[in-house]
C-alpha positions in Angstrom: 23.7 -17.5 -12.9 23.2 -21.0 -14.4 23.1 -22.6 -10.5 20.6 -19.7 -9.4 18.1 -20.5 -12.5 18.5 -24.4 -12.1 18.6 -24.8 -8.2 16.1 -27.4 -7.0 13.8 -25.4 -5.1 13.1 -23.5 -9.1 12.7 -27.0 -10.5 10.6 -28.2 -7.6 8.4 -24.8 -8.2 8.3 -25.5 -12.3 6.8 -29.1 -11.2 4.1 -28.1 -8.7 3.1 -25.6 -12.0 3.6 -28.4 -14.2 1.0 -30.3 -12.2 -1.4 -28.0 -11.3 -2.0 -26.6 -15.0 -1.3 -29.9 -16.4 1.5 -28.7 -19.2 5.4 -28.8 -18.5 6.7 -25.2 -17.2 10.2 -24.3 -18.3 13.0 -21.8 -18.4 12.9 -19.7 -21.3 15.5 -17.6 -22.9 16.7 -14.4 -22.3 18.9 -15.0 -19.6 19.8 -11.2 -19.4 21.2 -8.5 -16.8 20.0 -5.3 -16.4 21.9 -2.1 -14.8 19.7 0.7 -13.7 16.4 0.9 -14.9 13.8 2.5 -12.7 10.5 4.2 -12.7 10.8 7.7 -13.1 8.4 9.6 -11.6 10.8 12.8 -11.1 11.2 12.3 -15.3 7.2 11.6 -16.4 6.5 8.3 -16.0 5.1 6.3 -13.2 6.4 2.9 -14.5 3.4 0.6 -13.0 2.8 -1.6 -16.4 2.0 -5.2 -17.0 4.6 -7.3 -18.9 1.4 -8.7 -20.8 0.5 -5.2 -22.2 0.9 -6.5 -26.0 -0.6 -9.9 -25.8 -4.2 -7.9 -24.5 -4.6 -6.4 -28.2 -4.9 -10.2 -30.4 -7.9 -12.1 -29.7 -4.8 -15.5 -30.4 -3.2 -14.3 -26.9 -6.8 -13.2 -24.8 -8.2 -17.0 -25.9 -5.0 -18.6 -24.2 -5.1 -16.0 -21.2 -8.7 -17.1 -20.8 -8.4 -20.7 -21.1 -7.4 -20.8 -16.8 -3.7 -22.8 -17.9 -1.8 -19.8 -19.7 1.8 -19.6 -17.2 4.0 -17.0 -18.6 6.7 -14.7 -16.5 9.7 -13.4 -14.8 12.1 -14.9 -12.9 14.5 -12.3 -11.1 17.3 -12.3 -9.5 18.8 -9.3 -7.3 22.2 -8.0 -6.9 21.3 -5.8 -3.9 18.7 -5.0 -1.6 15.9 -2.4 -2.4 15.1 0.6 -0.4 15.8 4.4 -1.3 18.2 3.5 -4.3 15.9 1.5 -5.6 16.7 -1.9 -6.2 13.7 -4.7 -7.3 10.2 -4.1 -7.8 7.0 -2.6 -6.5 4.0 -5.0 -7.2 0.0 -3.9 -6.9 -1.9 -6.7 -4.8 -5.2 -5.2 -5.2 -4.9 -5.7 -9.2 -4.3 -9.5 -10.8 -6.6 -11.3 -12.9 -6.3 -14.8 -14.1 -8.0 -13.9 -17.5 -7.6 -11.1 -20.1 -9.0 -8.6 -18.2 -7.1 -5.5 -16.6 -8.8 -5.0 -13.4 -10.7 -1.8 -12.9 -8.2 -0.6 -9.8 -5.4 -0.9 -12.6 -7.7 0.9 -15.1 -8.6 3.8 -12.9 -4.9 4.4 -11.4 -3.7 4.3 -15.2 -6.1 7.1 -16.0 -5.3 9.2 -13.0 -1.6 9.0 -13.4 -2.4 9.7 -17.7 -3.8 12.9 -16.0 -1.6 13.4 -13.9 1.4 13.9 -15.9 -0.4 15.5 -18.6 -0.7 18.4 -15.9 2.6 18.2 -13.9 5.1 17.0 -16.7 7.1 15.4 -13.7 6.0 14.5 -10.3 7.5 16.8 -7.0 8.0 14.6 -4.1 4.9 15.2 -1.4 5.1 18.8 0.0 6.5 19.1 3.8 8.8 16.0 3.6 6.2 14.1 5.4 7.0 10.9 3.5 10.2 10.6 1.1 8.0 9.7 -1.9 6.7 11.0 -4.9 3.5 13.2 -5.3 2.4 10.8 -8.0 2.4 7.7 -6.1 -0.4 8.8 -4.1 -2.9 7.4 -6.6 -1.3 4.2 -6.6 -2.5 3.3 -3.2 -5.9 2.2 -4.9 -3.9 -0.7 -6.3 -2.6 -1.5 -2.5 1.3 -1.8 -3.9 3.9 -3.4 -2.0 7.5 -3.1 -2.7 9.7 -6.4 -2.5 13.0 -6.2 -0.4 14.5 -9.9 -0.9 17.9 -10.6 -0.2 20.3 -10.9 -3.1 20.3 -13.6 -5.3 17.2 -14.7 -4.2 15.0 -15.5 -6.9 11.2 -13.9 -7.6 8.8 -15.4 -9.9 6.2 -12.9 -11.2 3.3 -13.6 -13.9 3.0 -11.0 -17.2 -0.7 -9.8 -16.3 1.2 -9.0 -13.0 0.7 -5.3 -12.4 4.2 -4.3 -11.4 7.4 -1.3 -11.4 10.9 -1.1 -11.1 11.1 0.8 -7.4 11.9 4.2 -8.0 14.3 6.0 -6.6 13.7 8.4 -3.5 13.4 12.0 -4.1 15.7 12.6 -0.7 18.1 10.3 -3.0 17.4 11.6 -6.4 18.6 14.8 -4.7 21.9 13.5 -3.7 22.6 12.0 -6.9 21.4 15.8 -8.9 24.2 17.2 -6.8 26.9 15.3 -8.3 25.4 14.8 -11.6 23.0 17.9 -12.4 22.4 16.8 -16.0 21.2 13.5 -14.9 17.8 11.9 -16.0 16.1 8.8 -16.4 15.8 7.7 -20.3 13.6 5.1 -21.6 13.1 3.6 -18.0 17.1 3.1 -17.1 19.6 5.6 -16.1 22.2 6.4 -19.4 25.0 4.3 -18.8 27.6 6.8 -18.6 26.3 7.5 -15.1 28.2 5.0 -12.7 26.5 5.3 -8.9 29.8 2.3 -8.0 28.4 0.4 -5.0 25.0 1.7 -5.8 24.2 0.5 -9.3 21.0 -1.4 -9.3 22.1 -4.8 -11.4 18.6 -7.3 -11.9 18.9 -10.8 -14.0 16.0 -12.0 -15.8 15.0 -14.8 -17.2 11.1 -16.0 -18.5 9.4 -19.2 -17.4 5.9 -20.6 -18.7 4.1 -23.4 -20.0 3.4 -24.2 -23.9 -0.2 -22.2 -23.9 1.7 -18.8 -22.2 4.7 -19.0 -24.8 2.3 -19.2 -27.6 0.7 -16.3 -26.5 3.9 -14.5 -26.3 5.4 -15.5 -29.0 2.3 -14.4 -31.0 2.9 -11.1 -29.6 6.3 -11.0 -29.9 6.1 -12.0 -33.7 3.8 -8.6 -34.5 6.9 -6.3 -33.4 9.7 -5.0 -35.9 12.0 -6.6 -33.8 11.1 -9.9 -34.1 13.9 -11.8 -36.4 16.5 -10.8 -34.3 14.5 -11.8 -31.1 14.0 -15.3 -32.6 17.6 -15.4 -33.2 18.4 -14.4 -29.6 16.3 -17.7 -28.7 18.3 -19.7 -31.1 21.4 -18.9 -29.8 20.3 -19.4 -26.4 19.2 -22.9 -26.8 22.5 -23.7 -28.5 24.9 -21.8 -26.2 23.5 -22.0 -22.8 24.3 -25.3 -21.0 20.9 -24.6 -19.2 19.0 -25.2 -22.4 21.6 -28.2 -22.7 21.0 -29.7 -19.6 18.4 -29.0 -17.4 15.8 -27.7 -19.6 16.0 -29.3 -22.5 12.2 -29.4 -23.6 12.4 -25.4 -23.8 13.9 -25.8 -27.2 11.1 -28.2 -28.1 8.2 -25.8 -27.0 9.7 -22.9 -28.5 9.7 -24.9 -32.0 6.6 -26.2 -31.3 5.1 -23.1 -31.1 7.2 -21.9 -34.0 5.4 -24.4 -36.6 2.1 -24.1 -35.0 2.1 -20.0 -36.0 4.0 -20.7 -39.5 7.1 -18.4 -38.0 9.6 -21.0 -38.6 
């Protein structure tokens, strides 16, 4: 995992960012892996969201977002291919913005699939069988989504305003699995993890990347939720146990406590 996250084609990426913004981008902790979390739309919920969602609600994290050098994200790394399992993400071209607005596409999809499942609880795949997809995913084409199908262990970068989903599973699929597990569901976005699909078990490794403008933002967010202590302590850790924070990206320790004393969270 370390190699993938530190192989010179990422730095080389981090430096072109570096240049063009004119702050240092860097790794950032968590480094963590993920086992099946999708969209649901056969449970309620579309999934399309923006990683960002918190940071629009302080006027702290809209100033930085605004001020054209906020770099905050993902970096993601597959252990599979996508396709009818699932398997990576779904991304909406028609929506980014490089400032704290949510584009009106986004807006109007989010209010049409708010409907939508008010109605319908869950969403039935399209009558007829004429495409193996879900009936709710036909107001996503306003957002022209793409879904990404990158070989494994290649690596994704994706900004946090970045209107995005985990790709769902296909109802022709979602029907196979019913038939061996009847009682299965999707819970707060993942499968439970008593269900094992063996070869088919979606696995995604995350880590975040930015520059000191987009972690301040972040962490500004991050710092509101009840969580946040043992978030902060997750960082700590990560810096001193990771040979990644050690090494290669040493200065992601030094932004983090940068930021740390500039919002009196140290």
């Amino acid at each position: 995992i370390s190699k993938c996250f530190s192989n010179e084609n990422i730095i080389k990426f981090f430096n072109e960012l570096s240049i063009k913004e004119g702050e240092e981008v860097s790794l950032f902790p968590h480094i963590i892996i993920m086992r099946n979390y999708f969209s649901g739309p056969q449970c309620g919920y579309d999934g399309w969201h923006n990683d960002a969602g918190g940071e629009y609600s302080y006027q702290y994290c809209r100033e930085r977002m605004e001020s054209g050098k906020y770099i905050f994200g993902k970096l993601s790394i597959p252990l599979q291919n996508n396709g009818k399992n699932g398997g990576n993400i779904d991304i909406a071209k028609g929506t980014f913005k490089n400032n704290s607005d949510k584009s009106l596409r986004q807006r109007l999809t989010g209010k049409i699939s708010s409907f939508f499942f008010k109605f319908y609880k869950t969403s039935p795949s399209l009558p007829l069988g004429i495409v193996d997809q879900w009936l709710s995913d036909l107001p996503s084409l306003i957002i022209e989504p793409k879904t990404l199908n990158p070989n494994p262990l290649d690596v994704i970068a994706f900004e946090h305003r970045l209107y995005h989903r985990g790709t769902p599973v296909s109802p022709s699929k979602w029907k196979e699995y019913l038939k061996n597990y009847p009682s299965l569901k999707i819970e707060n976005f993942r499968i439970p993890k008593e269900y094992n699909f063996n070869e088919k078990n979606k696995y995604m490794i995350y880590a975040h990347f930015g520059n000191l403008t987009g972690l301040q933002s972040y962490i500004y967010d991050r710092s509101k939720r009840q969580t946040w202590t043992e978030e902060k302590l997750r960082w700590l850790d990560s810096f001193k146990m990771l040979d990644l924070f050690q090494k290669e990206f040493k200065n992601s320790e030094i932004l983090f406590t940068n930021t740390l004393e500039t919002q009196g969270l140290n």
